[in-house]
C-alpha positions as CSV (number, residue, x, y, z in Angstrom):
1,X,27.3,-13.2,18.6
2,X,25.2,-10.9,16.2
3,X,22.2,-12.4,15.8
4,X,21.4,-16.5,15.3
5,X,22.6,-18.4,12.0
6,X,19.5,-19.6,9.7
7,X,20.6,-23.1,10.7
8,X,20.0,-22.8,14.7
9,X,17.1,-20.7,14.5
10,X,15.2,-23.7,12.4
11,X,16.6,-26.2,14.8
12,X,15.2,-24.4,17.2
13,X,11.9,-24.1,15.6
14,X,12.0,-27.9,14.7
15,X,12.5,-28.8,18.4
16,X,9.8,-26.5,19.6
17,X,7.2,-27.2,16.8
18,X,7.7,-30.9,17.8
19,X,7.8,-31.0,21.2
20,X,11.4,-32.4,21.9
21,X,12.0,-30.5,24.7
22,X,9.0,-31.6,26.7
23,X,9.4,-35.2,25.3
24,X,13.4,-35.3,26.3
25,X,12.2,-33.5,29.5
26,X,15.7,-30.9,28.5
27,X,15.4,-27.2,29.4
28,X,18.6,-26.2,26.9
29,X,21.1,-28.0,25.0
30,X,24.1,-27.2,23.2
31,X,24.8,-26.8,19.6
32,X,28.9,-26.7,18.4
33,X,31.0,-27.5,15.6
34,X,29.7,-26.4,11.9
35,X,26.7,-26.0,12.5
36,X,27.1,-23.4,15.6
37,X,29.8,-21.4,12.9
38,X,26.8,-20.9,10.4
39,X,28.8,-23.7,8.0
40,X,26.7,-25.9,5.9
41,X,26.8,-29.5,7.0
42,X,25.6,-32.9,6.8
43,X,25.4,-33.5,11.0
44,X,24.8,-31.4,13.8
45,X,26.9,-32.2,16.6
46,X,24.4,-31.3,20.2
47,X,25.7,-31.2,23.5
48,X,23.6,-32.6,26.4
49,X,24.3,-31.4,29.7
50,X,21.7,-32.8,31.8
51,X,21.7,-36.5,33.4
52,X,20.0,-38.5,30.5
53,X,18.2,-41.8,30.0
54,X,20.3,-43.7,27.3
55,X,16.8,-44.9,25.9
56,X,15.5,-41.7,25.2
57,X,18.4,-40.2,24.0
58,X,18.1,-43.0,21.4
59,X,14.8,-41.9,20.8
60,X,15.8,-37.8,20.9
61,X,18.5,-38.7,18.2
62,X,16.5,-41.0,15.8
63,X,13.2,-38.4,16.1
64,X,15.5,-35.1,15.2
65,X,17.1,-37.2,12.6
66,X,14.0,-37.9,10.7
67,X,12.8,-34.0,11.3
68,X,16.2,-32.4,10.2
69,X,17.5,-35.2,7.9
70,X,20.9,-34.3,9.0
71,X,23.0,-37.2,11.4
72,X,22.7,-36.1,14.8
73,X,26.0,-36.5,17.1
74,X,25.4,-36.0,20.7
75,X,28.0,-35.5,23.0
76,X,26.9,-35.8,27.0
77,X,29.0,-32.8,29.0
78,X,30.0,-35.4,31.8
79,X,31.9,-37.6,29.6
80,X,33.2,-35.6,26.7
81,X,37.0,-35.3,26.9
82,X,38.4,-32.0,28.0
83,X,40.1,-31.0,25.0
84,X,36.9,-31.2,23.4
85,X,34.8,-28.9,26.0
86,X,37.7,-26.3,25.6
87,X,37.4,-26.0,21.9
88,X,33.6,-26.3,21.8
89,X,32.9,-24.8,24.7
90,X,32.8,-20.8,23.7
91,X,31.3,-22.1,20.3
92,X,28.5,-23.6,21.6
93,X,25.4,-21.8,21.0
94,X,22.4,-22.4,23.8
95,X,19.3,-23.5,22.7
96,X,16.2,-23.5,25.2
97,X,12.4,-24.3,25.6
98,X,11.4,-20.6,25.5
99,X,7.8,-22.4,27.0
100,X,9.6,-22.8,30.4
């Protein structure tokens, strides 16, 4: 892909600025649907691929709510249903804690 959409590039900003991915102790996660494409939308749907604590996933969701003011939908790898890994999967765009 040429180059990162406005969209990711602040989400990754956001995340970094505010320590989420120290604080959800996540290396990477994975952005799809609109918001991956560039389109402009009201949610961003993440995918989570490491084993997570349902608490602070609560507490990931609500806190990147507030900072983006967008819904957050998270979708954990392990249970997703396949049809939805195959159409999401080569959309998904990586983000990571460049501080690692």
């Amino acid at each position: 892909m040429p180059g990162q959409n406005h969209q990711i590039s602040e989400l990754e900003s956001i995340m970094l600025r505010n320590n989420l991915f120290k604080k959800f102790k996540s290396s990477k996660l994975g952005v799809f649907g609109s918001t991956a494409r560039g389109e402009m939308s009201n949610d961003i749907d993440i995918l989570i691929e490491d084993n997570v604590d349902y608490r602070s996933l609560s507490v990931f969701r609500d806190e990147l709510q507030k900072l983006t003011n967008k819904r957050i939908d998270i979708v954990i790898e392990k249970y997703a249903y396949p049809i939805v890994l195959n159409k999401y999967g080569s959309a998904a765009l990586i983000l990571r804690n460049s501080e690692n």
